[in-house]
DRENTORKE-747655 format. One record per residue (C-alpha): x, y, z. Coordinates in nm, 4 decimals, decimal comma. Each point is the difference from the previous one (the first is absolute). Layout:
# residues N
+----------+----------+----------+
|       px |       py |       pz |
+----------+----------+----------+
|        X |        Y |        Z |
...
+----------+----------+----------+
***
This chain:
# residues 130
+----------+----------+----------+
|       px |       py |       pz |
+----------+----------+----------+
|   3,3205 | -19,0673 |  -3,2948 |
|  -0,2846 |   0,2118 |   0,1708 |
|  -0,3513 |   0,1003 |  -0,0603 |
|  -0,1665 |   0,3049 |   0,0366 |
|  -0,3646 |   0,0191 |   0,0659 |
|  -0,1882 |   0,2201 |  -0,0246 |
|  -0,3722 |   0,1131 |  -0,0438 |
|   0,0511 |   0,3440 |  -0,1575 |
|   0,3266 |   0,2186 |  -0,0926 |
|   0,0250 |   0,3651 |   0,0511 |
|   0,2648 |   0,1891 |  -0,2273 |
|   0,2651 |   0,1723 |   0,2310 |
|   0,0049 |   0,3491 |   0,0197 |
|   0,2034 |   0,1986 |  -0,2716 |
|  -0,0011 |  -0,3347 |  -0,1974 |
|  -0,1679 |  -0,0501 |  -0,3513 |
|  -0,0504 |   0,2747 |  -0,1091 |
|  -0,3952 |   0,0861 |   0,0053 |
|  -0,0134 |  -0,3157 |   0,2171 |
|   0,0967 |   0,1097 |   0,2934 |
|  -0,2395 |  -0,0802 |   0,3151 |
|  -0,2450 |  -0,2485 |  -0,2127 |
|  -0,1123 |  -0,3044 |   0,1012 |
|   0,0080 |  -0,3250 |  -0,2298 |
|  -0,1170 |  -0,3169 |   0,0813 |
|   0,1940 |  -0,2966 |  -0,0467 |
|  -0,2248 |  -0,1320 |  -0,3171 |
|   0,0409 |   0,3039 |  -0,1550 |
|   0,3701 |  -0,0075 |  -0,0371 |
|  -0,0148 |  -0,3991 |  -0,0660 |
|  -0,3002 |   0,0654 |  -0,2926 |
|   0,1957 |   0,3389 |  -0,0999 |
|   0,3171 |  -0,1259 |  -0,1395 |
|   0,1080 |  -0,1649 |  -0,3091 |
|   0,0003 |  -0,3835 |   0,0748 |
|   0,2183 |  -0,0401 |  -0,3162 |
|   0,1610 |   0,1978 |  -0,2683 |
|   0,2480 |   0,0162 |  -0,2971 |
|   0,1571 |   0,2807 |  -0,2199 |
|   0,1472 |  -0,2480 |  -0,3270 |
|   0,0905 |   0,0372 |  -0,3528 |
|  -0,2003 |  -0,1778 |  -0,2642 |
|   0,1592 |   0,0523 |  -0,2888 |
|   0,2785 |  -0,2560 |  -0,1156 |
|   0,0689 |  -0,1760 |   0,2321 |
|  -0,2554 |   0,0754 |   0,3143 |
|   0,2117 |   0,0472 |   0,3372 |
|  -0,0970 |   0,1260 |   0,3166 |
|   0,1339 |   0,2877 |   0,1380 |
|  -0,0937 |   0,0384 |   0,3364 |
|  -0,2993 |  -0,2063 |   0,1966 |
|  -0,1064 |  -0,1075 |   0,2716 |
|  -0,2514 |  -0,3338 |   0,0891 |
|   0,0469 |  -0,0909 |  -0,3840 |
|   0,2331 |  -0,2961 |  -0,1108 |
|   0,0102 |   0,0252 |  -0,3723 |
|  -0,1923 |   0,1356 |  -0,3247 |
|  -0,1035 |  -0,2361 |  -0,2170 |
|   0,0168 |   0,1833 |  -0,3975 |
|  -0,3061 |  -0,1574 |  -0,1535 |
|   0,0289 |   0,1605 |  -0,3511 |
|  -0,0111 |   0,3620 |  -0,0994 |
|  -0,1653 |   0,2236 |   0,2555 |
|  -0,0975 |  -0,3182 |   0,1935 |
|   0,1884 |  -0,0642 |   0,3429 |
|  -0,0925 |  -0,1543 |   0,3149 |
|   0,1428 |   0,0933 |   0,3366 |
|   0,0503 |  -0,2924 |   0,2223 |
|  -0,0017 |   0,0695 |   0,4126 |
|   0,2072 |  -0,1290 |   0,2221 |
|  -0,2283 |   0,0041 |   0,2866 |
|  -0,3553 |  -0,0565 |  -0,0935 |
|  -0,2915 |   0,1957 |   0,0662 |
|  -0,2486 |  -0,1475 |   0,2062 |
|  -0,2702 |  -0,0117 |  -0,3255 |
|  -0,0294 |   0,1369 |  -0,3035 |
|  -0,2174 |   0,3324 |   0,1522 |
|   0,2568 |   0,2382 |  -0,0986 |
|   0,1020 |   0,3181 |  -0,1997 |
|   0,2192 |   0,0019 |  -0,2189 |
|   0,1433 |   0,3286 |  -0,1300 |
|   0,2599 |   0,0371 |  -0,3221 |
|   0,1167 |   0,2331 |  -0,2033 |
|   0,2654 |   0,0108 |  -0,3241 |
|   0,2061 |   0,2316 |  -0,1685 |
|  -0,2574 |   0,0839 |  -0,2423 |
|   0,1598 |  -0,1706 |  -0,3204 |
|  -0,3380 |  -0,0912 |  -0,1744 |
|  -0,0523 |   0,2636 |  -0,2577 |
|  -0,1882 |   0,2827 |   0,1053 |
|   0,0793 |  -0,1609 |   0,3917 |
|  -0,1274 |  -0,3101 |   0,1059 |
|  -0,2762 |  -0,1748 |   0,2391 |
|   0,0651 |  -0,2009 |   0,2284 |
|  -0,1805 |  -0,3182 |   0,1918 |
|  -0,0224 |  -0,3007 |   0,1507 |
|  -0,0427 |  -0,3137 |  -0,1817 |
|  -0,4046 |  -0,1391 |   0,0667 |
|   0,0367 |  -0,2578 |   0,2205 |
|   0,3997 |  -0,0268 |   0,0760 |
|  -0,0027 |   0,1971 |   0,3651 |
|   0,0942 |  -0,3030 |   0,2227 |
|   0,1538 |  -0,0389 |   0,3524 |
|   0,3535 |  -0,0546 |  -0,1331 |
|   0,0021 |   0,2246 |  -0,3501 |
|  -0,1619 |   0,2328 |  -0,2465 |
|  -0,0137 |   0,0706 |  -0,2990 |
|   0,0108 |   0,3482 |  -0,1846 |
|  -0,0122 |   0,1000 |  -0,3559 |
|   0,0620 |   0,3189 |  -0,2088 |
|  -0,1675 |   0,1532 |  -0,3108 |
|   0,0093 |   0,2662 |  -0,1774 |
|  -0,2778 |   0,2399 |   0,0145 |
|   0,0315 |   0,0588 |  -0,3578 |
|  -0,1013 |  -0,3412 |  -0,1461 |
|   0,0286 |  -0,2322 |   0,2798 |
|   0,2894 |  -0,2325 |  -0,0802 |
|   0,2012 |  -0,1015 |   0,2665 |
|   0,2842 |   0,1399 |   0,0826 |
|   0,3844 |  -0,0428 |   0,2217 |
|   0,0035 |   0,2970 |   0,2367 |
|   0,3145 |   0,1722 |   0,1884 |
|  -0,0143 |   0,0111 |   0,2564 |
|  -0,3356 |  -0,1639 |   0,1852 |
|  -0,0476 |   0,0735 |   0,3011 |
|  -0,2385 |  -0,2241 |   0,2438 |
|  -0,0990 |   0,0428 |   0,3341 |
|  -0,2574 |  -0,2718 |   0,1697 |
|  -0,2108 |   0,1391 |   0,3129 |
|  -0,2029 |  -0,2207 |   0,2154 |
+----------+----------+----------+
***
C-alpha cells in the first residue's frame, strides 16, 4: 500500500464543481468529514441500512438507541448529529443522551415535541464528525 503526503491539496481544474483551483489543507479534509455514520430503521426490529465506522445499534427501549463504533474516536470531544423521520406527533426532537457520548458509542433519543414521550423513529439518521 502507499502513502500520500501532503501539506495542502489544490482541486484540479474543471473538477468540483465551485471547487475548482482552491486550496485545502490536509486538516481540513481530515476534520471535514464524517468520522462515522448510519442511516437505520428503529421501528420493530432496528437494522442498519447502510454505515460506515459503526458495528451495531443497540435498541435501548422506545426512542432510545445507542450506536456503537467500530473504530473509536480518539475522546469523547465530538459532534454528534441525528435526525428521524419525524414520527413524534406534531414531529419530534431529537438529542443525545447527558452523559452517554463515549469513545466507542452514543447514545440518542427521540421525543415528541408535543408532550415529550419518547418515541421509535424511521428512519434515524446519524452522522459523528470529529
Amino acid at each position: 500500500m502507499s502513502n500520500i503526503k501532503a501539506d495542502n491539496f489544490t482541486w484540479k481544474t474543471g473538477e468540483a464543481t465551485g471547487q475548482s483551483g482552491t486550496t485545502v489543507t490536509g486538516p481540513q479534509i481530515v476534520y471535514g468529514v464524517a468520522k462515522s455514520w448510519c442511516n437505520f430503521n428503529g421501528t420493530g426490529t432496528v437494522a442498519i441500512r447502510a454505515s460506515a465506522n459503526v458495528t451495531s445499534i443497540t435498541d435501548n427501549g422506545t426512542g432510545n438507541y445507542t450506536v456503537n463504533i467500530t473504530t473509536a474516536m480518539p475522546d469523547a470531544n465530538y459532534s454528534t448529529v441525528w435526525i428521524g423521520g419525524g414520527q413524534g406527533a406534531s414531529g419530534s426532537s431529537y438529542s443525545v443522551a447527558a452523559g452517554s457520548q463515549t469513545t466507542s458509542a452514543v447514545t440518542i433519543q427521540a421525543r415528541a415535541v408535543s408532550g415529550g414521550a419518547v418515541v421509535d423513529e424511521n428512519p434515524c439518521n446519524v452522522a459523528i464528525f470529529r
